[in-house]
C-alpha atoms as one frame of an Amber mdcrd trajectory, in Angstrom:
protein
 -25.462 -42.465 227.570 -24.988 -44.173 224.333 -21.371 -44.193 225.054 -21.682
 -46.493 227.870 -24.084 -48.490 226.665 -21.713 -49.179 224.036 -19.149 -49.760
 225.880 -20.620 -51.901 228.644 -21.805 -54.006 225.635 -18.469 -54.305 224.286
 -17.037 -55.644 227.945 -20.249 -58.215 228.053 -19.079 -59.590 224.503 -15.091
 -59.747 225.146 -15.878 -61.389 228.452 -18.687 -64.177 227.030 -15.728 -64.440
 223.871 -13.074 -65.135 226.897 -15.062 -67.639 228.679 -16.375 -69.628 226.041
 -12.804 -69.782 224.429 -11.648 -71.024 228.330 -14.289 -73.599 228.058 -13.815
 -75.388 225.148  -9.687 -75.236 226.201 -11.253 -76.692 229.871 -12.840 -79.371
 227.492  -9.767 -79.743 225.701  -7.335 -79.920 228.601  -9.961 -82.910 230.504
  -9.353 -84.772 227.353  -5.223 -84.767 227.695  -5.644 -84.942 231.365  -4.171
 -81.878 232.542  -7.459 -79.851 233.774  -5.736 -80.098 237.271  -5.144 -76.765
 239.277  -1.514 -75.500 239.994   0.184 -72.422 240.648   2.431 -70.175 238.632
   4.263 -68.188 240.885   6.048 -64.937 240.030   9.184 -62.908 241.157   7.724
 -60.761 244.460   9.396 -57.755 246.170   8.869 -56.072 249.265  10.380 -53.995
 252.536  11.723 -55.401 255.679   8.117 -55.331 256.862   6.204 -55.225 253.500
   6.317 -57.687 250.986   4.191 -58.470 247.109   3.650 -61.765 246.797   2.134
 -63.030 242.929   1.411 -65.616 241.126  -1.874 -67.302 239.598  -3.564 -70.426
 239.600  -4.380 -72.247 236.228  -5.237 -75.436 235.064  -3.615 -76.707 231.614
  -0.226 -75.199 232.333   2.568 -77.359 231.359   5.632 -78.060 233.916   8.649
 -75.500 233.296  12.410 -76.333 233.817  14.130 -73.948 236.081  16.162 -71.422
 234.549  19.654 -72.434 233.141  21.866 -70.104 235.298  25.689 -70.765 234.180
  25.502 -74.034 232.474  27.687 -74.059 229.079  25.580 -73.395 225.745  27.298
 -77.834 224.781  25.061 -79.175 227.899  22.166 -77.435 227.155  19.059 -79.106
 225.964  19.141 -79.812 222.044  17.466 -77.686 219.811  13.119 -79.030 219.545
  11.900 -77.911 215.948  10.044 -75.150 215.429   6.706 -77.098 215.646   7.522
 -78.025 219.381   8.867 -74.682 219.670   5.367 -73.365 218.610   3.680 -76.046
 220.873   4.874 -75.044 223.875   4.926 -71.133 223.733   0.898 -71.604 222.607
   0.866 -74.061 225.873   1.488 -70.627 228.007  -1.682 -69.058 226.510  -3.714
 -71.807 226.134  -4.972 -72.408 229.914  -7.878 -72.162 232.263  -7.746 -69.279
 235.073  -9.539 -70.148 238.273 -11.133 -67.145 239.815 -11.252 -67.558 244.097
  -8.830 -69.788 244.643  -7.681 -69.960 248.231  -4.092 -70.081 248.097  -1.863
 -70.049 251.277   0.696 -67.585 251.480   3.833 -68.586 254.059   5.674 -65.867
 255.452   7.494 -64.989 258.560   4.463 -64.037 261.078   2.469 -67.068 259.991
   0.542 -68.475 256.890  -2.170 -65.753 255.351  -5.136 -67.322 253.234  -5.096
 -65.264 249.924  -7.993 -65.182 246.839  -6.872 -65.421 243.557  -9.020 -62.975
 241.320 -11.554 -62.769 238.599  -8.782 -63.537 235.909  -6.584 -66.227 238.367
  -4.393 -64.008 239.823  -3.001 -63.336 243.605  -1.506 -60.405 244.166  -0.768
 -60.328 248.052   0.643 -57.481 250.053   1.019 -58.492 253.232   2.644 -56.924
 256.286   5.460 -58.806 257.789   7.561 -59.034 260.540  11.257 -57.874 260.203
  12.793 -59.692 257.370  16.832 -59.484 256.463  17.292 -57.346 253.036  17.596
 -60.107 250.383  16.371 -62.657 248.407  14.097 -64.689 250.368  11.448 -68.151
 249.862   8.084 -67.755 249.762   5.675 -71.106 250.120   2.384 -70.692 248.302
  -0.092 -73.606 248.632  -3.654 -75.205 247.667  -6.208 -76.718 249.463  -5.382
 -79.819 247.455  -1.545 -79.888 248.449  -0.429 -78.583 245.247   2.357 -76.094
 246.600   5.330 -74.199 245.004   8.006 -71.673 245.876   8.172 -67.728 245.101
  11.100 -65.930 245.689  11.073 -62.420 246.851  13.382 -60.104 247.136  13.497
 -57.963 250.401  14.773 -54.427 249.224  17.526 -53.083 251.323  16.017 -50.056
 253.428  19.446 -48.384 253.123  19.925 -48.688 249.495  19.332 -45.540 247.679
  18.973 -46.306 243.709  17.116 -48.488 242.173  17.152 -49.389 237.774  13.785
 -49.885 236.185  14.183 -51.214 232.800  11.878 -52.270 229.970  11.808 -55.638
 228.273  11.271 -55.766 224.805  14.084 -53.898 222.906  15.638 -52.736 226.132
  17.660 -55.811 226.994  16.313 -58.527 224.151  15.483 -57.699 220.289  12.054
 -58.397 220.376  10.708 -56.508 217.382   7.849 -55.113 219.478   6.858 -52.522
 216.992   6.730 -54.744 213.958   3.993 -56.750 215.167   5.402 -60.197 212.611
   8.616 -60.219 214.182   7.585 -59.903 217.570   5.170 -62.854 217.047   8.299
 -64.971 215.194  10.715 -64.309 218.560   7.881 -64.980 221.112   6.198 -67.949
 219.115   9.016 -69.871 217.103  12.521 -68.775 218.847  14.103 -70.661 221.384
  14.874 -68.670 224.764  18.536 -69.093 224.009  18.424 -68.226 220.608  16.851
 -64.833 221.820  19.630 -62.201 220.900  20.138 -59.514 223.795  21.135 -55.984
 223.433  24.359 -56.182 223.465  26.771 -54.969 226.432  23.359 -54.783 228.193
  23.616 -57.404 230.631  27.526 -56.248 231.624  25.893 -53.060 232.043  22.879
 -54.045 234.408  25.626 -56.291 236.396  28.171 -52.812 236.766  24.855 -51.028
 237.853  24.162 -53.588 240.639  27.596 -54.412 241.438  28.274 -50.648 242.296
  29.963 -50.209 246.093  26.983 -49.412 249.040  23.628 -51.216 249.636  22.776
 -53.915 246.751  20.908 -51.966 244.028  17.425 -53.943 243.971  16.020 -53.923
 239.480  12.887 -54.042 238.057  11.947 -55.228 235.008   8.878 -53.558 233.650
   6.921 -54.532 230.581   3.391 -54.584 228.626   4.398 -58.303 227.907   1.750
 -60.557 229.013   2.034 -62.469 232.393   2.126 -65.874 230.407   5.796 -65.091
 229.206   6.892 -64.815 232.863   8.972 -68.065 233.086  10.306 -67.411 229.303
  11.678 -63.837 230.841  12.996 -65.511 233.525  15.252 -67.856 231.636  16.313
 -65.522 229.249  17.559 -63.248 232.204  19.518 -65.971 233.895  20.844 -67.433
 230.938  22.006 -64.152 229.986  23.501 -63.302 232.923  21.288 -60.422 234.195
  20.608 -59.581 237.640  17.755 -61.110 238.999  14.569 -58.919 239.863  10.711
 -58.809 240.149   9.106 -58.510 236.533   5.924 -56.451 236.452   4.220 -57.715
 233.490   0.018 -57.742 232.252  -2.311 -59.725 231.447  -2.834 -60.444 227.831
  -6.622 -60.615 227.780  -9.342 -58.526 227.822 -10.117 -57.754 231.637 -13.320
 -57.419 233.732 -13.315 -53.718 233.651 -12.876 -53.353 229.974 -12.927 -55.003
 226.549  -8.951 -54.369 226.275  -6.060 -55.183 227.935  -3.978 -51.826 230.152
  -2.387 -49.838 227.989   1.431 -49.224 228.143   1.458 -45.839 229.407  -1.825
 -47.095 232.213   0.697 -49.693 233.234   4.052 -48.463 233.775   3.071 -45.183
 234.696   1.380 -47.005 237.294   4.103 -49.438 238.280   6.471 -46.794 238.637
   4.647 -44.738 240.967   3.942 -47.675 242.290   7.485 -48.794 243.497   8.271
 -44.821 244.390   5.397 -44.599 247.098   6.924 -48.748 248.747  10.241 -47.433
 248.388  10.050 -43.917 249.775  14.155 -43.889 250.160  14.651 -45.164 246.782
  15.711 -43.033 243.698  15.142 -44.858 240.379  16.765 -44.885 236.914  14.421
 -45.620 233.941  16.069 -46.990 231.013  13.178 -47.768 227.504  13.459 -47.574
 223.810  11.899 -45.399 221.401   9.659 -48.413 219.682   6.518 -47.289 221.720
   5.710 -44.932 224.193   8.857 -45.241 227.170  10.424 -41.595 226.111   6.835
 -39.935 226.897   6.115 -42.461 229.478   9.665 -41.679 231.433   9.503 -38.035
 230.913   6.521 -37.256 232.657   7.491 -39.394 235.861  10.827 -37.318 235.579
   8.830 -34.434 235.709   6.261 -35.504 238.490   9.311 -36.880 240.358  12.713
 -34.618 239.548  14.124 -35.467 243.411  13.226 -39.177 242.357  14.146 -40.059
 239.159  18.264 -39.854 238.668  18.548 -40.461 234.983  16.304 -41.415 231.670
  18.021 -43.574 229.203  16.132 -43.990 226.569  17.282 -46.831 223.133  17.226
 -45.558 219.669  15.216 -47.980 217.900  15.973 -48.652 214.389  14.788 -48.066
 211.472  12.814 -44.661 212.764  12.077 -41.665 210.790  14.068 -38.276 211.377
  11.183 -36.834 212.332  10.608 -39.207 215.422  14.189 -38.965 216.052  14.492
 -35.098 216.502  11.053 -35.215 218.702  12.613 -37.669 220.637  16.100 -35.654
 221.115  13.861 -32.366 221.668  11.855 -33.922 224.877  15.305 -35.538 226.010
  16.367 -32.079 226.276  13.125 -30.830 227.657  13.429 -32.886 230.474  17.370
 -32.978 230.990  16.516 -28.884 231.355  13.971 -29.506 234.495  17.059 -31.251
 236.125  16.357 -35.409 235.139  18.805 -36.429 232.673  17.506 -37.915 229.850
  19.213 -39.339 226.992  18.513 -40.693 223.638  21.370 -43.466 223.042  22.328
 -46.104 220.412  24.049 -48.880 222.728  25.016 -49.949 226.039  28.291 -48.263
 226.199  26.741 -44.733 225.946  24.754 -45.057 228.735  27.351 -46.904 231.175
  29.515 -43.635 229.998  27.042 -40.831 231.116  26.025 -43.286 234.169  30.277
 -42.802 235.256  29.924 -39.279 234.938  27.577 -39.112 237.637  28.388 -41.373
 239.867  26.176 -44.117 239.129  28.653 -46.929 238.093  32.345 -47.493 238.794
  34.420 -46.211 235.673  36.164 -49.028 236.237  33.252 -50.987 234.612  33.330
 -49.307 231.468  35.645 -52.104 229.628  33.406 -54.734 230.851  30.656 -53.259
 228.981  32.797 -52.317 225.789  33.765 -55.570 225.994  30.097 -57.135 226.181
């Protein structure tokens, strides 16, 4: 009993903390004139007759340039300082969610009136009629006219293999484990000045590029909803393959004075994408900086006929203790039939992925190369 009193408490005081923080930004955002509502809308994915639709309405958010997909590094904006740097990452964080918003969802089959919830969000499923495999446009609208496009991308029902990848440390150095140096790359760094693992994005492109079905990818992270559009840039400017990101939110929640844990999360997401793909079989590539090798192993182990492969990053520097755990549940799990594999680069992986049959060997120098 004491227990939940205790707790319940604690969820009273993070949520009172959370709204009076949101009011004095709502008084602070009146004052600059940009207390008006708009929509954020994120990456959505779906079946021919299923799709996710997300996004969440906020007031305070500043306007974000679309990603900069091919242009040469010489035409790209110059370099701000690192106090407008600062400005605008805090700008993500620093906005007013507003709970019940009806937002209009258009897809094939008519409009649908959505509800954002308690903390601003929409997350829509919504049953459609037969739409083409693909990447498709999906109008989301307020009351007030304020509208904006999501894309989504239709997963092909014949495609068989899917990639699930982490974020941070997985495809960009984030420093996620050394809390300064994660704050430095997400507060004060430029998205093009954001170093990615390298031969990773070569590698993701062989993976989708592989003959059959196009291979739909997932990017799945504890990074907080807010960084959404950073992600997004980063991934086109980088030359990954586009694909839904399934982030958090950064706050404490309605439920409970923290925010989902990792393993909560993309545990969840996984099975998740398993149960609206039914003919998909997925390959879940992490680091060692947190919890992805005991994350990944026990979906391998729920799911052997599901998951192909486990690729897991060495993260460095890490103790020889961590290490050898780390090679002793690879093995663990690579003996219940899911490979799993501790690696130090890109190259490994795309090697292993040849061997069975995942990506063209063909590909291999592209990677090196990368």
């Amino acid at each position: 009993m004491g227990d939940t009193r205790m707790r319940t408490a604690a969820v009273r005081a993070a949520i009172l903390t959370e709204d009076l923080v949101q009011s004095v930004v709502l008084i602070a955002l009146r004052i600059r004139g940009r207390h008006h509502p708009m929509i954020v809308p994120f990456i959505g994915h779906g079946t021919t007759n299923r799709v996710r639709v997300g996004a969440r309405v906020v007031r305070g958010r500043p306007g974000v340039a679309a990603p900069a997909v091919g242009v040469p590094a010489a035409e790209l904006p110059s370099r701000r300082s690192r106090q407008a740097v600062l400005r605008s990452s805090l700008a993500r964080f620093l906005t007013v969610e507003i709970a019940g918003a009806g937002v209009t969802v258009s897809v094939p089959g008519g409009p649908r009136l959505v509800h954002s919830d308690p903390d601003g969000y929409v997350d829509a499923v919504l049953d459609v009629p037969a739409m083409e495999p693909g990447w498709h446009e999906v109008g989301l609208a307020l009351r007030d006219g304020v509208a904006v496009t999501a894309q989504v991308h239709v997963v092909d029902p014949e495609s068989r293999i899917g990639l699930v990848s982490d974020v941070d440390d997985t495809i960009v150095e984030t420093g996620l484990s050394r809390g300064l140096e994660f704050l430095r790359a997400t507060l004060l760094t430029e998205v093009r000045d954001r170093t990615p693992l390298p031969g990773a994005a070569a590698l993701y492109r062989a993976f989708v590029a592989a003959p059959g079905p196009a291979r739909p990818v997932f990017y799945l992270s504890t990074s907080p909803w807010n960084l959404h559009e950073m992600l997004l840039e980063f991934i086109a400017l980088r030359r990954f393959p586009l694909g839904p990101l399934l982030l958090t939110d950064w706050g404490p929640p309605r439920s409970g004075p923290f925010r989902i844990g990792a393993q909560e999360h993309k545990t969840g997401v996984v099975r998740r994408l398993l149960d609206e793909h039914p003919g998909l079989r997925l390959v879940l590539v992490g680091d060692s900086g947190q919890a992805d090798p005991q994350i990944y192993a026990q979906l391998a182990r729920e799911h052997p006929h599901r998951i192909i492969a486990v690729y897991i990053r060495r993260v460095r520097p890490s103790s020889a203790r961590r290490m050898a755990e780390l090679d002793a549940l690879a093995a663990e799990v690579t003996a219940v039939g899911v490979p799993m594999l501790a690696v130090d680069d890109s190259v490994q992986i795309a090697e292993h992925a040849a061997t069975i049959g995942l990506l063209d060997p063909a590909a291999l120098a592209e990677v090196r190369a990368g």
